[in-house]
MDTraj code that builds the backbone (N, CA, C; nanometers):
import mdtraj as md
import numpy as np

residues = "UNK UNK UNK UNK UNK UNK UNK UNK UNK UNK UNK UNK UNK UNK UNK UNK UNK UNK UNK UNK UNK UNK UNK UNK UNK UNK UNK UNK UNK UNK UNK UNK UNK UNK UNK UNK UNK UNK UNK UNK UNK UNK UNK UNK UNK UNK UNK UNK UNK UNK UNK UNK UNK UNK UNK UNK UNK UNK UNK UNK UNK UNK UNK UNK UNK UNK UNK UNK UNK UNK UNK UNK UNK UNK UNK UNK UNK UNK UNK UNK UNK UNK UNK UNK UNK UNK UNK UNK UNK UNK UNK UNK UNK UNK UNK UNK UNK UNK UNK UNK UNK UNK UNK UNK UNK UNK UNK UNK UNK UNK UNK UNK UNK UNK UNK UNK UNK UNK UNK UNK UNK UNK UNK UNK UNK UNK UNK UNK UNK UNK UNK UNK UNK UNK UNK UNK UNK UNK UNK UNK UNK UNK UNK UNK UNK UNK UNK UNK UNK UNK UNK UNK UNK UNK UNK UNK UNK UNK UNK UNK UNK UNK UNK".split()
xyz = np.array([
    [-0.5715, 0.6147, 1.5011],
    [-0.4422, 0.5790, 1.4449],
    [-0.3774, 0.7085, 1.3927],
    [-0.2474, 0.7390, 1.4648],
    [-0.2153, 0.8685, 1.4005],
    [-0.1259, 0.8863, 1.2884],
    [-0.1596, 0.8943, 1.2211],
    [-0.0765, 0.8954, 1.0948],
    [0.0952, 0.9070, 1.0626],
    [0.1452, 0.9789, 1.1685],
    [0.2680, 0.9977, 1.1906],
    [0.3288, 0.8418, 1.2187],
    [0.2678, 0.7951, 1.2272],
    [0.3095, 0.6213, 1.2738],
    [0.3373, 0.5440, 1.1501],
    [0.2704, 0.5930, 1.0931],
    [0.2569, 0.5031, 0.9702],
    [0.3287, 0.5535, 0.8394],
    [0.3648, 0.4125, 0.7969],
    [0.5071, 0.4096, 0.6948],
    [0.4405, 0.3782, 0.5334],
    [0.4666, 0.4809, 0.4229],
    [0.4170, 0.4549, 0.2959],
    [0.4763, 0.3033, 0.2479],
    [0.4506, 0.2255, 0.1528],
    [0.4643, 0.1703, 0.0684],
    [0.4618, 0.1592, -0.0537],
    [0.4616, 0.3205, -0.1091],
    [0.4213, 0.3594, -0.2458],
    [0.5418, 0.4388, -0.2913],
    [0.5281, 0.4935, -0.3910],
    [0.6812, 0.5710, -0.4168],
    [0.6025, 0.7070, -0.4438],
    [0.5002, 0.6820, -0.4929],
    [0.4470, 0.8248, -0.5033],
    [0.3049, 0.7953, -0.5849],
    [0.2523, 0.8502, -0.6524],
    [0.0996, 0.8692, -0.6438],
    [0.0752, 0.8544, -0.8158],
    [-0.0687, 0.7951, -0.8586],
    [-0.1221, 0.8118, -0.9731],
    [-0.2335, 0.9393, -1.0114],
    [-0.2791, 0.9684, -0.8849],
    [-0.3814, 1.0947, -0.9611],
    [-0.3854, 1.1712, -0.8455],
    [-0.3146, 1.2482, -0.9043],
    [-0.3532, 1.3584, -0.8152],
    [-0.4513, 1.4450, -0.7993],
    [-0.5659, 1.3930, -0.9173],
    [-0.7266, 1.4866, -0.9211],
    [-0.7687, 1.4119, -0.8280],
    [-0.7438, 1.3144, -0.8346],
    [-0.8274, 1.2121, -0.6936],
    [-0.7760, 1.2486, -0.5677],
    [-0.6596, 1.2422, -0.5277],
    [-0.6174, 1.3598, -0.4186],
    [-0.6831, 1.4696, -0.4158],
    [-0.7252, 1.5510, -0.5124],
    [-0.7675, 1.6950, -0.4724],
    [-0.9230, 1.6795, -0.4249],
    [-1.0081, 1.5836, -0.5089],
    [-1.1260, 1.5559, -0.4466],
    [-1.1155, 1.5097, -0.3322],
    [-1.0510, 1.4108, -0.2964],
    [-1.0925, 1.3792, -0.1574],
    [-1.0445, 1.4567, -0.0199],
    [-0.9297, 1.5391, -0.0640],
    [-0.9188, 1.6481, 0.0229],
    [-1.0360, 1.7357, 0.0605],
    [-1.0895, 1.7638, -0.0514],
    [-1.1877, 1.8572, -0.0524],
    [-1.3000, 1.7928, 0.0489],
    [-1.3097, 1.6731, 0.0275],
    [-1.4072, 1.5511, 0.1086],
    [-1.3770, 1.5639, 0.2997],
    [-1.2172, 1.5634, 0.3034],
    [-1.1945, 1.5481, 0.4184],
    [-1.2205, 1.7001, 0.4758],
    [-1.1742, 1.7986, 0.4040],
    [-1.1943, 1.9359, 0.4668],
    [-1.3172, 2.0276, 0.4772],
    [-1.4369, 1.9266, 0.4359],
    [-1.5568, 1.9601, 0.4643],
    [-1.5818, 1.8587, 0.5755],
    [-1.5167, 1.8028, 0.7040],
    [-1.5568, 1.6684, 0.7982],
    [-1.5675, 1.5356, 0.7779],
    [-1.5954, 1.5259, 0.6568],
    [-1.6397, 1.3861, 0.6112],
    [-1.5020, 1.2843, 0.6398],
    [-1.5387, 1.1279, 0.6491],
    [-1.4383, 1.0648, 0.6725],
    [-1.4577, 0.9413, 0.5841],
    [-1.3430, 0.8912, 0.5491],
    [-1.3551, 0.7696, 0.4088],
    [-1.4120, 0.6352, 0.4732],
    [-1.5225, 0.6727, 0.5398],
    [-1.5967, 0.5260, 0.6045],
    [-1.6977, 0.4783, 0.5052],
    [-1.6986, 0.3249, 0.4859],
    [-1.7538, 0.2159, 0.4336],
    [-1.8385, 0.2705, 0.3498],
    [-1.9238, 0.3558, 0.3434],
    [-2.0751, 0.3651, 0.2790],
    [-2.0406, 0.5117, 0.1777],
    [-1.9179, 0.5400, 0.2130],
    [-1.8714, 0.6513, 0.0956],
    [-1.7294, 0.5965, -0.0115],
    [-1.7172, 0.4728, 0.0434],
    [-1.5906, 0.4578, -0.0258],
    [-1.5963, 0.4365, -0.1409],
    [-1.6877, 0.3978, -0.2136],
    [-1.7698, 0.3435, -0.4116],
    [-1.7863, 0.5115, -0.4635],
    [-1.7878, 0.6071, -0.4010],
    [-1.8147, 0.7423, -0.4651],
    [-1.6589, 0.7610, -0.4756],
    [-1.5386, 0.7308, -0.4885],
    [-1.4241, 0.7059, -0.5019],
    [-1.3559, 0.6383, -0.5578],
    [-1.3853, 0.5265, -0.6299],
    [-1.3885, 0.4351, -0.6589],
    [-1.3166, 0.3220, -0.6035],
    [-1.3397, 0.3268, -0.4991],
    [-1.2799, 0.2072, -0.4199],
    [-1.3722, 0.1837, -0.3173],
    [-1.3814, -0.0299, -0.2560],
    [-1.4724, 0.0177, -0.1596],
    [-1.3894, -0.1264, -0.0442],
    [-1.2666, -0.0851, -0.0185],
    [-1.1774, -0.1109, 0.0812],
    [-1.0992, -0.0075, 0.1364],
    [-1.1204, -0.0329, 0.3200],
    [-1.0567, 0.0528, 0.3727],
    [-0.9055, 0.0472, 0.3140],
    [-0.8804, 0.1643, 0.4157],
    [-0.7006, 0.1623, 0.4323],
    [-0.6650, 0.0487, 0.4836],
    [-0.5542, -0.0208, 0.4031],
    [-0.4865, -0.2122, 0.4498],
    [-0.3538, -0.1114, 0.5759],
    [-0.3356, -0.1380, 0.6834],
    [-0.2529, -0.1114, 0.7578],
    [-0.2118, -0.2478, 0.7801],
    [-0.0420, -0.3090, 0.7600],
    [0.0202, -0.4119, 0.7835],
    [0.1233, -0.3746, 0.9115],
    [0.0965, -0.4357, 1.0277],
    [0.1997, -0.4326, 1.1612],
    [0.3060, -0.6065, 1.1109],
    [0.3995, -0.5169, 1.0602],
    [0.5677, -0.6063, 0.9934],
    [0.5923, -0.6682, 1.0852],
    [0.5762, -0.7995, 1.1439],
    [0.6540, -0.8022, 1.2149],
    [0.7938, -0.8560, 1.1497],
    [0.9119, -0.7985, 1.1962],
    [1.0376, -0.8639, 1.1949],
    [1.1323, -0.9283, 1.2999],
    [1.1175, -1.0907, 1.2058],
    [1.2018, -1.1917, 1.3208],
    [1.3352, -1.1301, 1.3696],
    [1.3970, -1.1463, 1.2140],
    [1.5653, -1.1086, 1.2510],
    [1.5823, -0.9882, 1.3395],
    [1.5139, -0.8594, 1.3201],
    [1.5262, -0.6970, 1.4325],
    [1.4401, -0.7508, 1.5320],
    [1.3544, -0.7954, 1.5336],
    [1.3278, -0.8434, 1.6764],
    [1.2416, -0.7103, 1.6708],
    [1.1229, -0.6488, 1.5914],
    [1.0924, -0.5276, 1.6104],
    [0.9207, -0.5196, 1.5104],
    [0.8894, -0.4428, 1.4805],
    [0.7655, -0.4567, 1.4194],
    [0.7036, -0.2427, 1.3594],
    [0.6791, -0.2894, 1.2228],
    [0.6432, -0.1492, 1.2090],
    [0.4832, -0.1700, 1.1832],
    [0.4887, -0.0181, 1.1207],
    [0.3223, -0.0400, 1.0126],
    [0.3283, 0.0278, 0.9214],
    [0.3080, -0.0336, 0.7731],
    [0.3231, -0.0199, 0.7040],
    [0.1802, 0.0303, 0.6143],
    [0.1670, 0.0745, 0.5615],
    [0.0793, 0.0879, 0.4883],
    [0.0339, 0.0465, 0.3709],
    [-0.0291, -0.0437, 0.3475],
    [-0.0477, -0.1739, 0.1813],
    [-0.0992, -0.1244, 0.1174],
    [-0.2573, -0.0286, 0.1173],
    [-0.3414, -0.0064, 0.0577],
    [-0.3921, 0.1360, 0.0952],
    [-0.4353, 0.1975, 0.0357],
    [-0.4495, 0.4371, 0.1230],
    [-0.4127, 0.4427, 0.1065],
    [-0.3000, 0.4863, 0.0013],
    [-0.1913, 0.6299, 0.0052],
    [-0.2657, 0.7742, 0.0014],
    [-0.3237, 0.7168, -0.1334],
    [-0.4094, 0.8936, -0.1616],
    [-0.5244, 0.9020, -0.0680],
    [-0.5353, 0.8119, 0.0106],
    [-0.7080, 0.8756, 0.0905],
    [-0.6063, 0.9155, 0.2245],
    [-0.4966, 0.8475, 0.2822],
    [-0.3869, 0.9052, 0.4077],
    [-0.3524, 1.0771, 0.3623],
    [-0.2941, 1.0812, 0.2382],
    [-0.2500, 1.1988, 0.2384],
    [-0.3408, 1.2902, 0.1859],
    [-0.4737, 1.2575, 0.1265],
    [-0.5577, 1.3763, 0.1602],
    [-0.6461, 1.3739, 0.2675],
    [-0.6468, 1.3161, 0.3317],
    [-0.6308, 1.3286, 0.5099],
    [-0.5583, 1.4811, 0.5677],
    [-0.4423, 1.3950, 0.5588],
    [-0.3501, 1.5345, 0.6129],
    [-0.3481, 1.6608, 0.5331],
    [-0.3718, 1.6584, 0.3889],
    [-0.3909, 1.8142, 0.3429],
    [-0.4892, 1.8322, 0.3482],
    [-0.6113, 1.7599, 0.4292],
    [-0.7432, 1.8076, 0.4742],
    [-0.7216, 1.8542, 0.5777],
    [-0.6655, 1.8780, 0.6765],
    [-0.6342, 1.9014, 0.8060],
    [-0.6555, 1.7934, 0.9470],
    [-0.6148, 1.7012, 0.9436],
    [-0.6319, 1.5643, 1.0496],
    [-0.4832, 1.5707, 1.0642],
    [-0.4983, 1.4868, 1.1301],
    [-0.3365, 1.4272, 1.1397],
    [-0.3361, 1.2204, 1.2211],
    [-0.4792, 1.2109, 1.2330],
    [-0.5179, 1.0540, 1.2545],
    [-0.6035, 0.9814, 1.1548],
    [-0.6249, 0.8901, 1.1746],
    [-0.7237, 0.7879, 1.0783],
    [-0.8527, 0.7663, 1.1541],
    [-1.0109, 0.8123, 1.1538],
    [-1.0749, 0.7493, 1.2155],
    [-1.0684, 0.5583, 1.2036],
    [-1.1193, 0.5111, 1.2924],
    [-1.1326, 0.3299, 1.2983],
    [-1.2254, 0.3132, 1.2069],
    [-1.3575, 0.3497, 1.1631],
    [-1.3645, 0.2950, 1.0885],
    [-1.3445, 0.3178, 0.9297],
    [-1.1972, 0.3886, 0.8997],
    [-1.1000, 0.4341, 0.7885],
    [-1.0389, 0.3211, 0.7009],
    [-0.9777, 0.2145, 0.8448],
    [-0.8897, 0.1557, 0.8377],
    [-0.9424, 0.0108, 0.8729],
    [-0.8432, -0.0775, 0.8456],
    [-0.8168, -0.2631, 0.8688],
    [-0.6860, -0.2689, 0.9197],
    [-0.6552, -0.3078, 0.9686],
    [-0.5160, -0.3468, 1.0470],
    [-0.4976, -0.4960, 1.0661],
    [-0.4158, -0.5759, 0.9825],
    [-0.3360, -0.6885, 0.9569],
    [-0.2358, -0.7019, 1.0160],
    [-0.1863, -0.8186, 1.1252],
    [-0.0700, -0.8777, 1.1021],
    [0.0471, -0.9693, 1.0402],
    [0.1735, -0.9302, 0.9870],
    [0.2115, -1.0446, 0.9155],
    [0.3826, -0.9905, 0.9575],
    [0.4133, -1.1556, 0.9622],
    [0.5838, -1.1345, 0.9122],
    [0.6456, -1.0974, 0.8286],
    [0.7614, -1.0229, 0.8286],
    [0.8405, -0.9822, 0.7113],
    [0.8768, -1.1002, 0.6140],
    [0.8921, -1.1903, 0.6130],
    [0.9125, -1.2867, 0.5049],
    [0.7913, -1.3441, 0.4538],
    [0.6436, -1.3088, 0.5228],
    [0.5505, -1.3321, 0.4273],
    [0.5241, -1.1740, 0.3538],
    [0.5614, -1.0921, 0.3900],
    [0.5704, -0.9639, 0.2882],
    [0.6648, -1.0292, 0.1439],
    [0.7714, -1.0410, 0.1945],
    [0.8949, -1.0572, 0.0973],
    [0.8808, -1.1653, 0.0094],
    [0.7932, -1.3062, 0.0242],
    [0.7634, -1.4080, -0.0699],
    [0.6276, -1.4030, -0.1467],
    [0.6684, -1.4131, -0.2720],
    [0.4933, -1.4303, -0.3435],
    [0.3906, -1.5491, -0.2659],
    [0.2867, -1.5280, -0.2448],
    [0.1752, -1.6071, -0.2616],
    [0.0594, -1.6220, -0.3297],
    [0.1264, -1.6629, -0.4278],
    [0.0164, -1.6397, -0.5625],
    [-0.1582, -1.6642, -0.4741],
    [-0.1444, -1.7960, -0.4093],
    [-0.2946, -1.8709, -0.3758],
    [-0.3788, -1.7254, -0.3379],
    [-0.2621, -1.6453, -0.2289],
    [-0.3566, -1.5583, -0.1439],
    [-0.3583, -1.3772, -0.2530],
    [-0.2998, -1.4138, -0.4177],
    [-0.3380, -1.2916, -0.4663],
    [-0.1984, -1.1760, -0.4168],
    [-0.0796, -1.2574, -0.3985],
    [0.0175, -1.1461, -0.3168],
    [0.1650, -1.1746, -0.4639],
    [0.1047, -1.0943, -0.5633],
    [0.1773, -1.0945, -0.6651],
    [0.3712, -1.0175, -0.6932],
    [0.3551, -0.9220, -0.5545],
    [0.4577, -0.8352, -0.6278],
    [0.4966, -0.8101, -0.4482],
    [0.6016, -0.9254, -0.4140],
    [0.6600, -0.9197, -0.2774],
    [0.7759, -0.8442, -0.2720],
    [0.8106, -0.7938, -0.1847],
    [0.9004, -0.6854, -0.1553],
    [0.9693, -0.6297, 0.0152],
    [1.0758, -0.6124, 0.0204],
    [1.0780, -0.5847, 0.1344],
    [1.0667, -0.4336, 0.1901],
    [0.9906, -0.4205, 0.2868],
    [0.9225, -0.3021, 0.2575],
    [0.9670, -0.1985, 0.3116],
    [1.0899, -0.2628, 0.4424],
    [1.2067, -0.1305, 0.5202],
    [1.2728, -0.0414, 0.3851],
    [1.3341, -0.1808, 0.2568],
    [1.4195, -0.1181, 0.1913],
    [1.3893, -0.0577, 0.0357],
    [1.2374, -0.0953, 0.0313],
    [1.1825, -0.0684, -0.0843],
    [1.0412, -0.0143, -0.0977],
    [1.0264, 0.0891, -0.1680],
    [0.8610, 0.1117, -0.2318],
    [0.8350, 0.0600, -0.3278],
    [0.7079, 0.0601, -0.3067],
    [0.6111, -0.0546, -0.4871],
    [0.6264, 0.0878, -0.5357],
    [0.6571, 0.0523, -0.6894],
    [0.6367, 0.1427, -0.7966],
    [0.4993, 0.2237, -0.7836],
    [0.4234, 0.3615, -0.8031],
    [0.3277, 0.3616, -0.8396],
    [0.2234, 0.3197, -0.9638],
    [0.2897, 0.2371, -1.0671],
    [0.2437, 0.1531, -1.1652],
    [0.2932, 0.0262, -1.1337],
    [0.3135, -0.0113, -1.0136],
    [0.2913, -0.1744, -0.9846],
    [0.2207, -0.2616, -0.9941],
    [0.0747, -0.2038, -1.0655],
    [-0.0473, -0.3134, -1.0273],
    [-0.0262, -0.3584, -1.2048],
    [0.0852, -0.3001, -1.3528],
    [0.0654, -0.3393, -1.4776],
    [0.1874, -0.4779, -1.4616],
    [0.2791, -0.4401, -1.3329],
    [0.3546, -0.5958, -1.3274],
    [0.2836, -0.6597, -1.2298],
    [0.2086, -0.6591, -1.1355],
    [0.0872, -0.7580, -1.0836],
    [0.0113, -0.8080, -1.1541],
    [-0.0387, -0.7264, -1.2884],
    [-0.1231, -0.8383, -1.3962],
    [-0.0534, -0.9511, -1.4712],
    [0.0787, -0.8789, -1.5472],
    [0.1805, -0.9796, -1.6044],
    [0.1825, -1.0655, -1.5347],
    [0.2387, -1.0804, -1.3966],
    [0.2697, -1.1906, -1.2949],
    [0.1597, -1.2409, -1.2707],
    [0.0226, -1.2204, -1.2688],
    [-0.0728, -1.3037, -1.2342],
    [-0.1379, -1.3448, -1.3854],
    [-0.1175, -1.2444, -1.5018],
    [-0.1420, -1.3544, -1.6091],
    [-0.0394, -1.5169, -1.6276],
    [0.1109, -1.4519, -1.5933],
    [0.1900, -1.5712, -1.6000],
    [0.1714, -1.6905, -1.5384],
    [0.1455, -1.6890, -1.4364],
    [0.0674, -1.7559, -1.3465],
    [-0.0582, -1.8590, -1.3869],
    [-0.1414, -1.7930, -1.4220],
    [-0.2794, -1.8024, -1.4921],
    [-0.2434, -1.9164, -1.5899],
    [-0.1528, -1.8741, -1.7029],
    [-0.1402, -1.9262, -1.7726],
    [-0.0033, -2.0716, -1.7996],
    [0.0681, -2.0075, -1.6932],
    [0.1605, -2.1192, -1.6726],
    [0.2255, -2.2011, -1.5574],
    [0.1661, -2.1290, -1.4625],
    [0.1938, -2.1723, -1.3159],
    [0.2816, -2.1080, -1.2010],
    [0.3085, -2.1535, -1.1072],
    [0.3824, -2.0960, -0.9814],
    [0.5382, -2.0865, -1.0059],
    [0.5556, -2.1946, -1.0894],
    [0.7301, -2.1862, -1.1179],
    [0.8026, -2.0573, -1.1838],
    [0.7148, -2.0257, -1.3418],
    [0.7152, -1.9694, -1.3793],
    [0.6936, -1.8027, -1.3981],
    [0.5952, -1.7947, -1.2870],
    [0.5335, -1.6857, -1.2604],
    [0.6441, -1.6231, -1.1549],
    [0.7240, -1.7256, -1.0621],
    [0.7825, -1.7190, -0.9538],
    [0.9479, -1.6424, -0.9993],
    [0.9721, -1.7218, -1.1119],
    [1.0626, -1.6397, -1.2381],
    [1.0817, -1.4957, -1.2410],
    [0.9130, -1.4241, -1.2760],
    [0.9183, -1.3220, -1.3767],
    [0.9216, -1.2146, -1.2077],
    [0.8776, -1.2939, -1.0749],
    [0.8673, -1.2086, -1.0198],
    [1.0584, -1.1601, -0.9671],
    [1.1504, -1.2983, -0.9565],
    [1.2603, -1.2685, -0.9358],
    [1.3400, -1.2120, -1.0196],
    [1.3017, -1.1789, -1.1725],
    [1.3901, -1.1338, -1.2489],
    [1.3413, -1.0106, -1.2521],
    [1.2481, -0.9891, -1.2060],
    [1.1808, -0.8083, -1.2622],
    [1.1779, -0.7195, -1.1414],
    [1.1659, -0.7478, -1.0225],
    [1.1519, -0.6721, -0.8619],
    [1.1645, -0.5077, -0.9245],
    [1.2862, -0.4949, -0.9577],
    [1.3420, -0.3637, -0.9514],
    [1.2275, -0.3119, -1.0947],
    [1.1730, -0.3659, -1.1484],
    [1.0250, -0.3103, -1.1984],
    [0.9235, -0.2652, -1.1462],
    [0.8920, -0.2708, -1.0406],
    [0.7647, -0.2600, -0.9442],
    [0.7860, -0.1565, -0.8138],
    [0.9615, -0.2740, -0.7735],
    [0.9761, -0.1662, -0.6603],
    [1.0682, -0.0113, -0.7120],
    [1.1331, 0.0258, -0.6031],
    [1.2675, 0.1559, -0.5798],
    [1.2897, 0.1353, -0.4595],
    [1.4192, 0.1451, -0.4871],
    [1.4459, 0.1866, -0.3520],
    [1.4251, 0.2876, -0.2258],
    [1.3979, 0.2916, -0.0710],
    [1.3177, 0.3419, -0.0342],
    [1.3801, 0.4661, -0.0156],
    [1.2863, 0.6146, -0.0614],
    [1.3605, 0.7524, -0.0382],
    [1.2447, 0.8261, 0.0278],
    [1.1617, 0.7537, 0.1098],
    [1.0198, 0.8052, 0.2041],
    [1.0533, 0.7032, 0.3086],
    [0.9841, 0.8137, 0.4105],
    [0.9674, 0.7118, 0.5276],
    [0.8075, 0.7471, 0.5777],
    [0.7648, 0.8395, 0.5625],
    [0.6538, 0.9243, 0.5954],
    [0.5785, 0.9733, 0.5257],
    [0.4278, 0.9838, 0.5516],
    [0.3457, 1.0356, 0.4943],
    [0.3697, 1.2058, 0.4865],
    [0.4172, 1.2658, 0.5925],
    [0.4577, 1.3899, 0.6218],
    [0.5415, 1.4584, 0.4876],
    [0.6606, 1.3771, 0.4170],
    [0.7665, 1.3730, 0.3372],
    [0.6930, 1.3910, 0.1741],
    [0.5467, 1.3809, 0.1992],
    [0.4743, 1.3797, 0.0316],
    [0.4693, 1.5401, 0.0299],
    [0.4519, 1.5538, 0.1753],
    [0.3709, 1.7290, 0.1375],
    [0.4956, 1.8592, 0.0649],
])
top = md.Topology()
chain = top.add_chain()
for i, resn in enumerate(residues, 1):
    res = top.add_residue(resn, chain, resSeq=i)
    for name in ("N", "CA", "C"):
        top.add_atom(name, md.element.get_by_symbol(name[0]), res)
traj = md.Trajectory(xyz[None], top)
């Protein structure tokens, strides 16, 4: 999967020490497969989402989950994803764009015209405490009155555009 394909969903980054380690990871060969991913603290690949969109009649890929293990990739020197890096999902643009609390999809967005905040996951707790505690109606509320909390509008298109 070559990276040039693939479209951020982030606005920008929380640690950049964690970027510098895993650069360091990638530019000694190593690759973020399954049995190293807990020395990172994470132990899910990269989420790659193929958008499809009804209305354009067209389909991207987006990137849900990797930002910092994609782009210290590329300032490791790659410019692809080994397979087993990554997961690759399909879904429609209007199941991007609607919450589904059941399936854990707290903070919907459309993802041509917007990035998730990089502190999106402190309004994913709100919205899933609201939830928790008061239900789908409500929770469904805090997600339509707050969007422009989580997301921005989109000023990336590329992983290339961080460096």
């Amino acid at each position: 999967m070559q990276i040039k394909d693939l479209i951020p969903t982030q606005e920008d980054f929380r640690s950049f020490s964690k970027i510098l380690r895993m650069t360091k990871f990638v530019e000694k060969g190593n690759a973020f497969v399954p049995d190293v991913l807990k020395g990172f603290g994470d132990d899910r690949p990269i989420l790659i989402m193929n958008v499809r969109d009804e209305q354009l009649q067209d389909q991207k890929l987006y990137v849900h989950d990797g930002h910092h293990r994609i782009l210290s990739i590329l300032l490791g020197g790659r410019t692809s994803l080994k397979p087993l890096e990554y997961k690759y999902n399909s879904v429609r643009m209007s199941d991007y764009e609607h919450a589904s609390f059941e399936n854990g999809w707290f903070t919907p967005f459309n993802p041509r015209l917007f990035l998730r905040s990089k502190n999106f996951m402190e309004w994913k707790m709100l919205i899933k405490h609201t939830y928790d505690l008061h239900g789908p109606e409500e929770a469904l509320k805090v997600v339509n009155k707050n969007k422009e909390h989580y997301t921005k509008p989109r000023s990336v298109h590329s992983f290339e555009e961080f460096l």
